[in-house]
N, C-alpha and C positions, 0 to 999 in steps of 0.2 A: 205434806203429810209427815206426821213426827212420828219415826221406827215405832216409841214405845208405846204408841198409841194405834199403830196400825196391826196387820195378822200376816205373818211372813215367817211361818214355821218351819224353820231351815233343819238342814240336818247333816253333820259333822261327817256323817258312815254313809258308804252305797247302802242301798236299800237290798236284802237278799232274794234272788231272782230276779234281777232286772240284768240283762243283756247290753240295750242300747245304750249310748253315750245320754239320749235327748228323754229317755225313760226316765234311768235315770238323777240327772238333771232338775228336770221337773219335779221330781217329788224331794229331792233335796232342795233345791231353792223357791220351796214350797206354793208351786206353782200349781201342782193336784194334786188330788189325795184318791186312792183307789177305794172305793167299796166294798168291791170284788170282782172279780177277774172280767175287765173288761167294759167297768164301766167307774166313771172316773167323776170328782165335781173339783169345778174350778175353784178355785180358791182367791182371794183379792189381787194378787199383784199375776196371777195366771187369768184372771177374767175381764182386768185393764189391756194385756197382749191381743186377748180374745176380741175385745170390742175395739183395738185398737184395728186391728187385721179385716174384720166385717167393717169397719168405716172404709178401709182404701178399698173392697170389694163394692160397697158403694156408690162409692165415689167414680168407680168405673163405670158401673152397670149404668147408673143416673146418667152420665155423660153422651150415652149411646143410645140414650131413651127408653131404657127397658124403667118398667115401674116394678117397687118393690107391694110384693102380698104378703100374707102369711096364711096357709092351710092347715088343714087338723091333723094330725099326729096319727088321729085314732078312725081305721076303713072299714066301711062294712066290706066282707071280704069278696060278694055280688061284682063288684066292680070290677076286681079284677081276674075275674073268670069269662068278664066279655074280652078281653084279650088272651086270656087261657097263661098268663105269666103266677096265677095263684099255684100253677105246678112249675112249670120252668124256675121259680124262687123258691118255690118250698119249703125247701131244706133251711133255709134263713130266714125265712119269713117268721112270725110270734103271732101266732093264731093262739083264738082264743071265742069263746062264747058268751054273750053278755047276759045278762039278766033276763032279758026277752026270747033269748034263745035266737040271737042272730049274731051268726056266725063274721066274726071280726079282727083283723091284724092293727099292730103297728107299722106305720108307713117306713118299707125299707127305702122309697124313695116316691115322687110323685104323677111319674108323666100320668097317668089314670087317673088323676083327681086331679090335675090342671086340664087336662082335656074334654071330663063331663064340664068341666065351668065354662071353657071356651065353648060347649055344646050349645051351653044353656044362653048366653050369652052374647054371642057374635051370631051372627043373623046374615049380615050384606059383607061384600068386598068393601065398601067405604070402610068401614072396622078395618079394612086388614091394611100393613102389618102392622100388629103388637107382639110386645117382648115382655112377660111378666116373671118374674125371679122370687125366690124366698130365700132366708138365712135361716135353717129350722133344724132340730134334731131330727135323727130319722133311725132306726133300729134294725139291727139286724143278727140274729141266735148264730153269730159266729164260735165254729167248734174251737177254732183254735187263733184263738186273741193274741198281736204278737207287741212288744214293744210299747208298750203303751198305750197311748193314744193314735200311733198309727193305724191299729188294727183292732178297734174296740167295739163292743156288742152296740154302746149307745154315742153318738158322734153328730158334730156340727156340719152341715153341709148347705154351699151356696150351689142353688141348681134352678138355671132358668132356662125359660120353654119360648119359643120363637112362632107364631102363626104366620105363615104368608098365602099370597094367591097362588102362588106357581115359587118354579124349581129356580128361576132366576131371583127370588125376594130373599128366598131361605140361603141363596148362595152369601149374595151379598150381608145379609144378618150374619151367619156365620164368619162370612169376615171382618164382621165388627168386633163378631165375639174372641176370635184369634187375635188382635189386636190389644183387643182390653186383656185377654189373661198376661201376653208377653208385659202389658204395664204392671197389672197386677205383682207379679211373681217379681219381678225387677224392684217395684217400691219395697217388696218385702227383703229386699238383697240376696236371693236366688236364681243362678244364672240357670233357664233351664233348657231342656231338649225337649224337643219337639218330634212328633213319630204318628205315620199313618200307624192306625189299628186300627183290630177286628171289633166292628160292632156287638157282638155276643147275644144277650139274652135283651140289649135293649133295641135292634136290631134298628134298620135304616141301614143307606149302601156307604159313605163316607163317616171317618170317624179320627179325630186324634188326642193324641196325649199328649199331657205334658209332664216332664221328669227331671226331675234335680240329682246328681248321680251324690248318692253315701252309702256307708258301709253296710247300713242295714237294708240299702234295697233288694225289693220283692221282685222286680223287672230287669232285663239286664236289654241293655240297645249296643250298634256298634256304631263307634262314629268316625267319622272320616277325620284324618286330622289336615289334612290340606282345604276341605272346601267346605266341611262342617254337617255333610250329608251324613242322616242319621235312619239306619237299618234297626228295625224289630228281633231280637236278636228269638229267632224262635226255632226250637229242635237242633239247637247247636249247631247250625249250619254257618261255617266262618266265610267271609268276604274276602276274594284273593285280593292279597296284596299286601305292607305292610305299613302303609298311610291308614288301616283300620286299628281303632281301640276299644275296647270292651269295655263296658262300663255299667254295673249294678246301681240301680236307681228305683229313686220313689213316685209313685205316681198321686200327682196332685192336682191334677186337674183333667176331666173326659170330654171333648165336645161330638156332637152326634148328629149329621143330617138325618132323621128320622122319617123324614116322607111323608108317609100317609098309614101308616100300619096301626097308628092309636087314633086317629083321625077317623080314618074305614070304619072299626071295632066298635067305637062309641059314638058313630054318628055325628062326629064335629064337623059337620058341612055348613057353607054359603052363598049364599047365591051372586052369580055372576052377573055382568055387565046387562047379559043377556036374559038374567031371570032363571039361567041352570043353576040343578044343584051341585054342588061341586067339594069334594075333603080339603079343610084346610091342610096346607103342607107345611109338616113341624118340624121344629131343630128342638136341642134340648144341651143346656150347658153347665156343666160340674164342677166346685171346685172342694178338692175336701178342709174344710174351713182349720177345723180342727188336729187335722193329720198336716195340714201346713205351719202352725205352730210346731210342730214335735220337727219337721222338714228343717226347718229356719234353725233350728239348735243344734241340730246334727251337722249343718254346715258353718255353725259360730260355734266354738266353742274353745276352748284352751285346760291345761290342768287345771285352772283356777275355778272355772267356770263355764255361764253361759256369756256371750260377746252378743248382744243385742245389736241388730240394725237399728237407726235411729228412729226411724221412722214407725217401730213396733215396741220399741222398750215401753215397761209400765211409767217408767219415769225418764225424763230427759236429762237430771243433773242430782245426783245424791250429794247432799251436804254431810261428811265425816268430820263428828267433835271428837278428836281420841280421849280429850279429857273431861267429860260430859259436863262432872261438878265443879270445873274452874271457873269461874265469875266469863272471866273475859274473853274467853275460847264458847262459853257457848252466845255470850252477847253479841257478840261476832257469827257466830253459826246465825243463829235470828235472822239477825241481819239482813245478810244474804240471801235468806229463806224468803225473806218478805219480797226484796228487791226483784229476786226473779219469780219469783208468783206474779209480781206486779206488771210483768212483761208477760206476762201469758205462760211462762215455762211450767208445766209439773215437775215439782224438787218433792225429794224423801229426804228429808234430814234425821240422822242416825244418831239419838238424845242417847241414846239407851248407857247404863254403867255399868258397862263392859269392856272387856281386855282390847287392847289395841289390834292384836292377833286377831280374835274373835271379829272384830270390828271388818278388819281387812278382809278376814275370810270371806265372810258375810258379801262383802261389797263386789267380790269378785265373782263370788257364785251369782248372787242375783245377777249382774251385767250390764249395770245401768251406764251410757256412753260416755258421762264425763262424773269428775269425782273430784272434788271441793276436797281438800285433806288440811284442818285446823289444829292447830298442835302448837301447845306454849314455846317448844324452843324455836320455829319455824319466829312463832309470835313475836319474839323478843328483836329480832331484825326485819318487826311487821310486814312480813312477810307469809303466803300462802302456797300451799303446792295443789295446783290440777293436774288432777291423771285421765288420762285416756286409757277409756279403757282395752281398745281394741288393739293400738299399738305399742300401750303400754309405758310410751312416754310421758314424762313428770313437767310442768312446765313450773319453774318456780316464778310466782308473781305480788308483785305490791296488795298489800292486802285491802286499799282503796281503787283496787284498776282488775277487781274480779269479776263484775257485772261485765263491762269492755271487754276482757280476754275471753269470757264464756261464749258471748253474742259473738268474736271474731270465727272462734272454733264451728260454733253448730255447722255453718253452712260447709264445710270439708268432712267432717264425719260420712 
């Protein structure tokens, strides 16, 4: 993709009233743009990150056998009054009345409409177990929206639901699903912590989180630094001894043995071996899609910029011409442009005829991991500089040996 032909509306100034480093961030390296307070649209090179982050959620969930759906956005709100959570969520919930005069929300989230389907649906224990997930928006009349995308009325969320026959099927799914988020979270380059918690309002008896400790987190755990044992840090109560560390963090992901409590409610039963009828028994698993982008920037980042993991940059290798309208610095940029397209790489080549400053700025805010730097005096001893972006190291190289040194690099990133 060529700069001047793509939408990456950067911006020189913080933005007034943003807090966070990853707030921010994103709205200067024009990754989203606010509406109003709290609900945000992604932009191209923030909706590349997006689909790049739902592929590795994918790719997990696939792996483990869970199939992906997609459900409606839009409840009658009946449903969830057979569980009695239409008052328990209330306060967040976005009710509303349709045209017919039935009374209707925005899904703050799904187990009540993944559960009527497994209703309607699953019939015998041969069916069981199945794992169905979605990648979907889901809404919620939050009063007090914080940092972004952390804490927004309208947000992406991966959240799949687990049926088994008994407590032994749901154990073992949930430990697939423990499993897949530690990859998850890792390909995304976030080391995270791990923490029994309180079930709440989605209720079932087992329940954990997982947490990436930064400055703006909403959670705070304690962690052991010799053995990595990790405490819910709740009501200020400290752990004697001083192998404990405190540490504020975000939470990005919820998993929940849920039991039978939306199963019971709405009638999801099957019949046994035996011809009883019997509640399937649910887990139910979170990740917040969205609130893990703003996550990944808060723990990459530099004064310059955002530091992309590789694995989630909109682009793998930004091609910079400093001097757009020189014949031979941008037939050269080309070049390379073609060469690694032609290997599969996504490159952004930066045509644009603008300041070398601006150029540089540009390249470090957005964050892309390797950076091609073309420049006539480098040129004259045919010669090119790659930058990394994350260490920051310049590698100077033959200007016919830059395909070779790109492909050496990727796999160390």
């Amino acid at each position: 993709m060529y700069w001047s032909k793509y939408f990456i509306p950067t911006l020189k100034e913080v933005p007034t009233g943003t807090e966070a480093i990853s707030h921010q961030l994103s709205l200067r390296a024009g990754l989203v743009h606010m509406l109003t307070s709290g609900v945000y649209s992604y932009l191209p090179l923030g909706y590349k990150v997006l689909a790049r982050v739902e592929n590795i959620i994918r790719q997990e969930m696939n792996a483990i056998g869970c199939h992906e759906l997609l459900m409606p956005a839009l409840h009658p709100i009946d449903i969830w009054e057979k569980t009695g959570r239409d008052v328990t969520l209330k306060e967040i919930m976005i009710t509303f009345d349709n045209k017919k005069g039935q009374r209707m929300c925005l899904g703050p989230t799904h187990e009540e409409i993944i559960t009527d389907l497994a209703r309607q649906f699953i019939k015998s224990y041969r069916q069981l177990p199945v794992t169905l997930y979605q990648i979907q928006t889901k809404f919620r009349d939050e009063i007090r929206t914080r940092f972004g995308i952390v804490r927004a009325c309208e947000f992406i969320m991966k959240d799949a639901y687990s049926f088994d026959r008994d407590w032994e099927g749901l154990k073992k799914n949930y430990d697939l699903q423990l499993q897949a988020y530690n990859r998850i979270f890792k390909c995304c380059g976030l080391d995270v912590i791990v923490v029994s918690a309180d079930s709440g309002a989605m209720g079932g008896s087992i329940s954990h989180e997982f947490l990436v400790a930064a400055p703006i987190g909403e959670d705070a755990v304690w962690v052991n630094k010799d053995d990595g044992q990790t405490i819910k840090d709740e009501e200020g109560k400290i752990p004697q001894g001083s192998q404990w560390e405190r540490k504020v963090a975000i939470e990005l992901g919820h998993v929940f043995q849920l039991g039978t409590k939306y199963s019971e409610s709405l009638g999801a039963v099957y019949l046994d071996e035996k011809g009883d009828q019997r509640p399937m028994i649910m887990g139910c698993y979170g990740i917040g899609v969205s609130r893990l982008i703003a996550a990944i920037i808060e723990v990459n980042n530099d004064s310059g910029g955002i530091i992309w993991p590789k694995e989630i940059a909109p682009f793998d290798v930004e091609i910079l011409a400093i001097q757009a309208s020189d014949e031979n610095t941008m037939s050269l940029a080309k070049k390379y442009y073609e060469e690694l397209k032609g290997i599969g790489m996504d490159v952004l080549l930066d045509d644009r005829d603008e300041s070398a400053g601006r150029k540089f700025n540009d390249a470090d805010l957005i964050g892309i991991p390797l950076r091609i730097i073309i420049g006539k005096r480098m040129l004259t001893n045919n010669q090119v500089e790659i930058k990394i972006r994350r260490s920051g190291q310049v590698i100077v190289v033959d200007k016919d040996k830059v395909k070779e040194e790109i492909l050496r690099l990727c796999p160390s990133l």
